[in-house]
FITORFI-797860 format. One record per residue (C-alpha): residue number from 1; chain; x, y, z. Coordinates in Angstrom, 1 decimal, padded with zeros to 4 digits, always signed. Last residue first. Example, Ala and Ser with C-alpha at 12.3 -4.5 7.8 and 13.67 -1.06 7.14 Angstrom:
2, A, +013.7, -001.1, +007.1
1, A, +012.3, -004.5, +007.8
END
This chain:
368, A, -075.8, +024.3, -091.0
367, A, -074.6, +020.9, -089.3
366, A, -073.9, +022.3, -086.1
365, A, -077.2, +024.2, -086.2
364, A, -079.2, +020.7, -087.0
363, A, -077.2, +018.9, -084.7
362, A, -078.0, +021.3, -081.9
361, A, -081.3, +021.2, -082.5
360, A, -081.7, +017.5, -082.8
359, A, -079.8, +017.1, -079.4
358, A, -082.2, +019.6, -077.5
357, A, -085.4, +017.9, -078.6
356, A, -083.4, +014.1, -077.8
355, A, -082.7, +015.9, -074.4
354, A, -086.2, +017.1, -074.2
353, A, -087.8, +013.8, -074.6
352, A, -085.7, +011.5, -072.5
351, A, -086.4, +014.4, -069.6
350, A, -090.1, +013.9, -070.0
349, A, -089.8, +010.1, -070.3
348, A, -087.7, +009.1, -067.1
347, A, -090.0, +012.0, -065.3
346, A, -092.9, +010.3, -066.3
345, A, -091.6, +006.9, -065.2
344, A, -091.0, +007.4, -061.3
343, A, -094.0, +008.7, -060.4
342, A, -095.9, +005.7, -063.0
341, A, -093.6, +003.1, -060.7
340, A, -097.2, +002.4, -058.9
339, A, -098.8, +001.6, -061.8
338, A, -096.2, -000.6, -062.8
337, A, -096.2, -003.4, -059.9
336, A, -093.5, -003.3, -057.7
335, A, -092.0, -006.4, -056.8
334, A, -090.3, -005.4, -054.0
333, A, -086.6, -006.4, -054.8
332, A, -085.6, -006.9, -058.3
331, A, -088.9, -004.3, -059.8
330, A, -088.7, -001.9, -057.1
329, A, -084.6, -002.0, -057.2
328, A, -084.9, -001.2, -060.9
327, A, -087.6, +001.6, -060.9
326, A, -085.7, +003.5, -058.0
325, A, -082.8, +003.0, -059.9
324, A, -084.2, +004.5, -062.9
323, A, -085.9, +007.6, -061.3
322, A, -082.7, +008.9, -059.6
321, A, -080.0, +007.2, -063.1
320, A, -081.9, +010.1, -064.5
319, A, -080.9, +013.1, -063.5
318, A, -083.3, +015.9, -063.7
317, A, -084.5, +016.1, -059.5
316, A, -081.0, +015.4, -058.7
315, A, -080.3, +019.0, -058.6
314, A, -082.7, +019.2, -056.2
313, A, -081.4, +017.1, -053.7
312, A, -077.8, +018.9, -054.1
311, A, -079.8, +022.3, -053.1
310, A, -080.8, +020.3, -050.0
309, A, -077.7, +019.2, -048.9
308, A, -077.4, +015.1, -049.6
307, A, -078.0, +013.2, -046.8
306, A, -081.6, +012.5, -048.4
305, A, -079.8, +011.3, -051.4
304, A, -078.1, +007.9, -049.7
303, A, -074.9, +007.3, -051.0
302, A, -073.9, +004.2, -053.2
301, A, -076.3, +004.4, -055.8
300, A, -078.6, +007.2, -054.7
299, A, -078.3, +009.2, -058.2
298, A, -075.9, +012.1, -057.2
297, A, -072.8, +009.8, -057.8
296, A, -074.1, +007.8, -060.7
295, A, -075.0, +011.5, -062.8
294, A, -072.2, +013.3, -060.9
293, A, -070.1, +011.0, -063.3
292, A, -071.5, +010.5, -065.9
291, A, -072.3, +014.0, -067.1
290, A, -068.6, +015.5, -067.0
289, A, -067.3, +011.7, -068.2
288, A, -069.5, +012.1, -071.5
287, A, -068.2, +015.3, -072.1
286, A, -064.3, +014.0, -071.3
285, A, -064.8, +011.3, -074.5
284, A, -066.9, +013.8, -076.4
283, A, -064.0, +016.0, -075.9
282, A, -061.3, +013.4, -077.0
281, A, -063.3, +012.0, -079.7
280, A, -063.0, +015.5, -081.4
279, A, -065.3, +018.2, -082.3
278, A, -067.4, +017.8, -079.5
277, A, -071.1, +019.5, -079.7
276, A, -072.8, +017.0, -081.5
275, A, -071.3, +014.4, -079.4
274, A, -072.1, +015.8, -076.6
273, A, -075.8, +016.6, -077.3
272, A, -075.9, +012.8, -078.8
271, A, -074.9, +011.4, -075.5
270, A, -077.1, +013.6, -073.5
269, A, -080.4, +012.4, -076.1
268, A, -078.9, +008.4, -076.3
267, A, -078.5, +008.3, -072.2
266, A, -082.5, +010.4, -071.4
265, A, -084.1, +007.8, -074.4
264, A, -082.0, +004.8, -073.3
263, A, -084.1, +005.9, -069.7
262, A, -087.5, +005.5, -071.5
261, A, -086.6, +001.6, -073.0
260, A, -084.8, +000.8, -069.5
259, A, -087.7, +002.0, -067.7
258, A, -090.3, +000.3, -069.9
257, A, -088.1, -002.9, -069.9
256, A, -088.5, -003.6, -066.8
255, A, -092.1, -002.9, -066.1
254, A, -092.5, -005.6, -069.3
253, A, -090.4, -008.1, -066.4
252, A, -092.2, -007.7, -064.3
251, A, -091.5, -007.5, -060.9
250, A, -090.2, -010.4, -058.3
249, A, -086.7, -010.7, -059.5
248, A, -084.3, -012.3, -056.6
247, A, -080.5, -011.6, -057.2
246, A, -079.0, -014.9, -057.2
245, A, -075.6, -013.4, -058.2
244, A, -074.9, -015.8, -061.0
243, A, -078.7, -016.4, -062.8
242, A, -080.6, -013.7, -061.5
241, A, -077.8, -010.3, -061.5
240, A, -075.6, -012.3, -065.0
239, A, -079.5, -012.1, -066.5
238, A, -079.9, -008.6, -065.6
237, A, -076.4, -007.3, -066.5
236, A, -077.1, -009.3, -069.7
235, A, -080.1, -007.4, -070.9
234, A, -078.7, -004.0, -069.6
233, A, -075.9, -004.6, -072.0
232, A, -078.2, -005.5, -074.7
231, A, -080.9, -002.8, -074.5
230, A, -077.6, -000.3, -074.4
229, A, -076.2, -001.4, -077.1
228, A, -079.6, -001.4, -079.2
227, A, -079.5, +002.5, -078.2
226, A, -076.1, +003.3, -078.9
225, A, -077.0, +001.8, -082.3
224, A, -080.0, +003.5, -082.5
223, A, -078.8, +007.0, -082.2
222, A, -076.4, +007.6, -084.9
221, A, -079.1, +006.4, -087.6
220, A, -081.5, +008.7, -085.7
219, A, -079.5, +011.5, -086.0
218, A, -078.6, +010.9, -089.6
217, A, -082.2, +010.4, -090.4
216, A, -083.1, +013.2, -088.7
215, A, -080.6, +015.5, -090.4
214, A, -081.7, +014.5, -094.1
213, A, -079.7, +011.7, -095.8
212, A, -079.2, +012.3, -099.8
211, A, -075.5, +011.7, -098.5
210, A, -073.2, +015.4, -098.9
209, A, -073.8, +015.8, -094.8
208, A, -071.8, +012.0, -094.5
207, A, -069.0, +013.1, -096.5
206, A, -068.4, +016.3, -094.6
205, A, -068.4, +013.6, -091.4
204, A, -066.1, +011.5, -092.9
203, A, -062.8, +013.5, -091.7
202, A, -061.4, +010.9, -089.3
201, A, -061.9, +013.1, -086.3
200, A, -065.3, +015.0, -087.9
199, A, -066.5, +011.3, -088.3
198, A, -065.4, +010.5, -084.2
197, A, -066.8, +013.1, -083.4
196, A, -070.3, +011.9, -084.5
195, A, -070.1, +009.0, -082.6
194, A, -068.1, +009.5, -079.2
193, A, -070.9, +010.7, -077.4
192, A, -073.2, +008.0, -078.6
191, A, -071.0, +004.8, -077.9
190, A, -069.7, +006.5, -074.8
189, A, -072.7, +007.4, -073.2
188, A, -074.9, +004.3, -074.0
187, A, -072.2, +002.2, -072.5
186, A, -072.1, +004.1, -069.4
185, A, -075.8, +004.5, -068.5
184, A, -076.2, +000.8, -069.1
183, A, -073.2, +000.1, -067.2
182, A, -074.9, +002.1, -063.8
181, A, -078.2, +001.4, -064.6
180, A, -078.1, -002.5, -064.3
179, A, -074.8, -001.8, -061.8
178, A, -077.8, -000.6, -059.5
177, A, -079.4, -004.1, -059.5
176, A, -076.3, -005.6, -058.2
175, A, -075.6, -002.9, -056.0
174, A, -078.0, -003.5, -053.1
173, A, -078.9, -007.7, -053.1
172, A, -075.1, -007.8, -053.4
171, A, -074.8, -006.2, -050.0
170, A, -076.9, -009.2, -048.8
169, A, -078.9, -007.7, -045.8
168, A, -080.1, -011.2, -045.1
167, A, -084.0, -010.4, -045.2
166, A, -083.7, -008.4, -048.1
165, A, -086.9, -006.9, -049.0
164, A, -088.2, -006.4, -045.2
163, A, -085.0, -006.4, -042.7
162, A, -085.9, -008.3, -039.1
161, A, -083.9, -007.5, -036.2
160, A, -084.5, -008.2, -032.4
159, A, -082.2, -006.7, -029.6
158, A, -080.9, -007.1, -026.6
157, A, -082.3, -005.8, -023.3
156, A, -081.3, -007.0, -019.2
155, A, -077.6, -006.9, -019.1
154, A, -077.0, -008.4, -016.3
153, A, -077.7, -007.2, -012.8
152, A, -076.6, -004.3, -009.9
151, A, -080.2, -002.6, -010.5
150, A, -078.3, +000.6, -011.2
149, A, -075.6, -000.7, -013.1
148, A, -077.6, -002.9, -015.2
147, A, -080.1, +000.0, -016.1
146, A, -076.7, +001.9, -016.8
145, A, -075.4, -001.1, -019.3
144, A, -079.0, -001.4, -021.1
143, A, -079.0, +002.3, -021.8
142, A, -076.2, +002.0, -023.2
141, A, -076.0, -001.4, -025.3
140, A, -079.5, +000.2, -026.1
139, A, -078.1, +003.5, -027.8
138, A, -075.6, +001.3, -029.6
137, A, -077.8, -001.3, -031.4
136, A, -079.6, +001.8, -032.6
135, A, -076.6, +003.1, -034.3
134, A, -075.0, -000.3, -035.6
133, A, -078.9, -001.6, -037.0
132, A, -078.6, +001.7, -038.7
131, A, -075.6, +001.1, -040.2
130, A, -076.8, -001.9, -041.0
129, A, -080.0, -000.7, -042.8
128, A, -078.0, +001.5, -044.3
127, A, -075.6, -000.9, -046.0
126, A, -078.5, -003.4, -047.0
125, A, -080.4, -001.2, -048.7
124, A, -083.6, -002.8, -049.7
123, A, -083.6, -003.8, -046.4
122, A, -085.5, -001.0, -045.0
121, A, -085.1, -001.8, -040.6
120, A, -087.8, -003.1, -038.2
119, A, -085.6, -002.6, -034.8
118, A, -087.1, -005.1, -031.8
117, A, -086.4, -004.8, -028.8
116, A, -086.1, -007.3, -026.6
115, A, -086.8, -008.3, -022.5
114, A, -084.6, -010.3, -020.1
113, A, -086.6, -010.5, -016.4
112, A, -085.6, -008.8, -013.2
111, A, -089.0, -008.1, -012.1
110, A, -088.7, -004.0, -012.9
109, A, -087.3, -005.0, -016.7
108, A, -090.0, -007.5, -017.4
107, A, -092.8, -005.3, -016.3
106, A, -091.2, -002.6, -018.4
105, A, -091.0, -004.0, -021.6
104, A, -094.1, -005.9, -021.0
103, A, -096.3, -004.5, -023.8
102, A, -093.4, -004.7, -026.7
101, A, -091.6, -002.1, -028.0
100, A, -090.8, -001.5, -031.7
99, A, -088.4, +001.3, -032.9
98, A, -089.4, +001.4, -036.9
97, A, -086.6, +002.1, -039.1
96, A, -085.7, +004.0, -042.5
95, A, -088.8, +005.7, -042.2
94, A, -090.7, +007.6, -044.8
93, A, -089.7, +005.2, -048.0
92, A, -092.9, +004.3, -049.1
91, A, -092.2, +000.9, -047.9
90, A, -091.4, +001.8, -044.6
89, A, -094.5, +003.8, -043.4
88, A, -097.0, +002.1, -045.5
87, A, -095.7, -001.1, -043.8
86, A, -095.8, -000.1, -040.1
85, A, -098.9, +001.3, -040.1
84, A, -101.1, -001.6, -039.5
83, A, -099.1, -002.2, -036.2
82, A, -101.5, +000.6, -034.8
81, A, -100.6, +003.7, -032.3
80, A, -097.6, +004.8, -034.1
79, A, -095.4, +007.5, -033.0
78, A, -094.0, +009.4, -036.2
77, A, -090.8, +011.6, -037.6
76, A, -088.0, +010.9, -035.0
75, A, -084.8, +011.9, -036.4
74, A, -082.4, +009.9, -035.5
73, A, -078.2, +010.1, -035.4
72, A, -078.4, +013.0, -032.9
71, A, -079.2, +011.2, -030.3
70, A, -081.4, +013.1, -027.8
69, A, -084.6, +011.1, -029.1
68, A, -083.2, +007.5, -029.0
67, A, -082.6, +008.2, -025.6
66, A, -085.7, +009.4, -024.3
65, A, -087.5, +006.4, -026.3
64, A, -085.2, +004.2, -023.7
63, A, -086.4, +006.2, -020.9
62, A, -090.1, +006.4, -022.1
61, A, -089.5, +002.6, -021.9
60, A, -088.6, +001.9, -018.4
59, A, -091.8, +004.5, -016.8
58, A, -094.2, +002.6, -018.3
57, A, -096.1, +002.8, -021.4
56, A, -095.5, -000.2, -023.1
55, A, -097.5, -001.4, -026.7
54, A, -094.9, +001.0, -028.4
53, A, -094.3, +001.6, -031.8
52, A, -092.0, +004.4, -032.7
51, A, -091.2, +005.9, -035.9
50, A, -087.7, +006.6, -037.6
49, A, -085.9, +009.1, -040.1
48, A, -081.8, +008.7, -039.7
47, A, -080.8, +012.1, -038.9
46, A, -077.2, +011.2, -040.0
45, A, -076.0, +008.4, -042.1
44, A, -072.1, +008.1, -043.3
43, A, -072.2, +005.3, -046.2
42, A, -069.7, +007.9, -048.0
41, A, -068.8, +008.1, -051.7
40, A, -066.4, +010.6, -052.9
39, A, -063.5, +009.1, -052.3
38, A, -063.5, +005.1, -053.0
37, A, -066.5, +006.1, -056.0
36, A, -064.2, +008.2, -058.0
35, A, -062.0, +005.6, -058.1
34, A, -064.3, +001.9, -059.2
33, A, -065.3, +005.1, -061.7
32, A, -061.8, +005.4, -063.4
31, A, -062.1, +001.0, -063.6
30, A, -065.5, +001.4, -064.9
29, A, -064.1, +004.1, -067.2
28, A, -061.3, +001.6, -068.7
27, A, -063.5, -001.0, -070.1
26, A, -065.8, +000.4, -072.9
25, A, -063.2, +003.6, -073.7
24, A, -060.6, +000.6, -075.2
23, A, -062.9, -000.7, -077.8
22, A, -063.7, +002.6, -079.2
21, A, -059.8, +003.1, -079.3
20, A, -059.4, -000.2, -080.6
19, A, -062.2, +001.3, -083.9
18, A, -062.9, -001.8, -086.0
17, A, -066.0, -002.6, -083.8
16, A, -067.4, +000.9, -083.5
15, A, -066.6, +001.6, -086.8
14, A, -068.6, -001.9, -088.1
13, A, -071.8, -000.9, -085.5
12, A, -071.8, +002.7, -087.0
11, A, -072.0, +001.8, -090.5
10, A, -074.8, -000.5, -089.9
9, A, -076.5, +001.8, -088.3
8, A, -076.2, +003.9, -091.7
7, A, -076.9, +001.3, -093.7
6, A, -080.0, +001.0, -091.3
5, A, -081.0, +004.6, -091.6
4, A, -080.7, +004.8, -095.6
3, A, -083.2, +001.6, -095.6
2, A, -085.3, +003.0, -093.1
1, A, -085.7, +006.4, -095.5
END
């Protein structure tokens, strides 16, 4: 059986090479998707979640907090009464920003003095966290410019940043790890979705069913290249992100691969349903572009999902590029240790399993 499987895989591999059309599909859909992305993808926030921590409670501040309140760019979702909250609060993702006051805001402000403000922003992305640096940056330049008009002073606030997991806000820091997923997912695609059309294209395919080969060891032969393809690419994406963009890698590097190794499962299942479905490489070709495509768009990449409508946010609940780029920026960025990636895992394995279900049952009926 593994020796009819490998001659098989190595049947695929050779085509795949041979094929300048199969070539050709590996670098023209990052440039159709470098497209896609300049219209569809906004960095626009609203309702930014935030929390408040203030040591003051004068009359100055509650002003300032007023403010922050009637914009409508925040949403205010806690007021902290311990630093030691701080940390749950932004690494779990609950706030995108902590407004921090300190205990002599308004003693300063009443005696003429310069005071700050700090903003403690998510770093992990770096384009939000600006943007929300921008907004909040805004509503003091405000309230600092009518305190200054009434008192008939300077401008007496500014504030203090720090980002956690990406101190710089290096853009790179962002979408580097997220091109991991994003080439992985695309490679896998096309070398799958393309391979069994491409023997009913050339006319091999009848040959193939006369083989002493049963349907699961055609279906596996057809998957593991696609899924050894994929291993590599996001192998090399992940050394080019360390070694030439100076990505930091605090996780491990086993957690790693357990997402990639359970999200090749999710790519290789859709790309074998399309390709089992398509009769020519044409329609796998467009199939594989009708999953891709909302797949990267509706999986946080570029655009936030909680500014997503709420029946969009659901939808997103079975793609997978959602869990896998949660477990790849975890890993790069925060180190996160695997049991606490488990949430984001189960569902990378569950929908791996029931595309690969749904792929071998819709080769076996295309077949008979």
């Amino acid at each position: 059986m593994w020796k009819r499987i490998l001659a098989l895989t190595i049947k695929e591999f050779l085509s795949l090479l041979k094929d300048r059309k199969g070539r050709l599909v590996l670098v023209v859909p990052p440039l159709i998707q470098l497209l896609v992305f300049g219209y569809a993808a906004t960095f626009e926030l609203k309702q930014v979640p935030y929390a408040i921590y203030s040591e003051d409670r004068g009359n100055v501040s509650r002003d300032l907090l007023a403010a922050f309140r009637g914009s409508s760019s925040f949403n205010l979702v806690a007021q902290l009464q311990d630093e030691s909250r701080i940390a749950p609060l932004i690494e779990d993702k609950q706030v995108l920003m902590v407004l921090r006051i300190g205990p002599n805001f308004s003693a300063d402000l009443l005696s003429g003095k310069t005071t700050q403000v700090q903003i403690i922003t998510d770093g992990r992305n770096s384009n939000t966290a600006m943007l929300v640096v921008n907004y909040a940056g805004s509503i003091v330049k405000d309230f600092s410019g009518a305190w200054a008009a009434r008192r008939g002073s300077a401008m007496p606030a500014h504030i203090e940043t720090r980002a956690w997991f990406n101190p710089n806000l290096e853009s790179r820091w962002f979408f580097v790890p997220g091109i991991v997923g994003l080439l992985t997912l695309l490679v896998t695609m096309l070398v799958t979705a393309l391979s069994v059309a491409r023997e009913r294209e050339q006319g091999t395919f009848d040959q193939l069913l006369v083989t002493p080969m049963s349907p699961v060891e055609i279906l596996i032969g057809k998957a593991l290249p696609g899924f050894l393809i994929g291993i590599l690419e996001a192998t090399l994406v992940t050394l080019a992100a360390v070694f030439w963009f100076k990505v930091p890698f605090l996780g491990s590097i086993a957690t790693l691969y357990v997402g990639i190794f359970l999200f090749l499962l999710s790519a290789v299942g859709v790309g074998l349903m399309i390709s089992s479905i398509a009769v020519t490489q044409q329609q796998g070709l467009l199939g594989a572009f009708f999953f891709m495509v909302p797949a990267i768009i509706l999986s946080g990449f570029a655009t936030p999902i909680r500014n997503m409508p709420a029946i969009v946010q659901d939808l997103t609940l079975i793609n997978p590029m959602r869990y896998f780029l949660v477990v790849l920026r975890g890993v790069f960025l925060q180190g996160t240790p695997f049991r606490l990636l488990i949430p984001e895992l189960w569902p990378l394995a569950l929908i791996g399993i029931a595309s690969l279900a749904i792929a071998g049952w819709l080769f076996r009926n295309r077949m008979y």
